[in-house]
N, C-alpha and C positions, 0 to 999 in steps of 0.2 A: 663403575665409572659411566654408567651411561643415565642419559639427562633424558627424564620425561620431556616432549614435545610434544605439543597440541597441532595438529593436524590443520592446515591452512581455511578446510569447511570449517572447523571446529572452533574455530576462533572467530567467524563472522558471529555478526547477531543473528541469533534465532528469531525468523519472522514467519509468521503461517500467512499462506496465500490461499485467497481464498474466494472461488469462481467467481465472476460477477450473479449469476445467478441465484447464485446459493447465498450471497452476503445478507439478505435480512433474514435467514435462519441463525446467525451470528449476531448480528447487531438489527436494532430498531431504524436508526438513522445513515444514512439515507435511503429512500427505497429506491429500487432499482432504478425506477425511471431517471431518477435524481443522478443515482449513479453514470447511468449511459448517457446522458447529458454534460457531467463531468468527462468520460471518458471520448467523446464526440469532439468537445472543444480543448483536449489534454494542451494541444501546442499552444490554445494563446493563454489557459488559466493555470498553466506550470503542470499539473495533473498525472504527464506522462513517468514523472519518477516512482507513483505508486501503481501503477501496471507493468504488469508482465504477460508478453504475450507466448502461449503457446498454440503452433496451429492455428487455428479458428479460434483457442478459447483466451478468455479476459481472464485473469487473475488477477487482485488485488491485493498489493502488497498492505497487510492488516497495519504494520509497526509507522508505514512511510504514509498510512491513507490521515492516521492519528498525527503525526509530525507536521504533513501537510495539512491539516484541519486547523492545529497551533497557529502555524505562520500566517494564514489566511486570517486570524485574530488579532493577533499581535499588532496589528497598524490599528486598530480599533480601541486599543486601551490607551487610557491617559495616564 
């Protein structure tokens, strides 16, 4: 009688975060300068939903930098 449940972490989406530093060992685009320019003006170009901060350090949320890259397109198609 008892019901598997998935565990409240377990059930988010899985997103790797990943230093601002470290980001073009991952990815080509954008380089960092790119980055800390994004992250500089998060509050007026929406940005701040794909950071997470710990400490002193930037972490980029990988899944919300991709979402946010989309949206940022999206007014652009016809």
């Amino acid at each position: 009688m008892s019901e598997s449940s998935t565990p409240p972490q377990a059930a988010a989406k899985a997103t790797r975060l990943i230093p601002l530093t470290k980001w073009n060992d991952h990815h080509d685009w954008p380089p960092i300068g790119g980055l800390r320019h994004l992250v500089f003006n998060a509050k007026e170009n929406g940005f701040e939903r794909c950071i997470r901060r710990v400490g002193r350090r930037v972490l980029i949320d990988e899944a919300a930098f991709f979402a946010w890259v989309d949206e940022q397109n999206a007014g652009d198609l016809s």
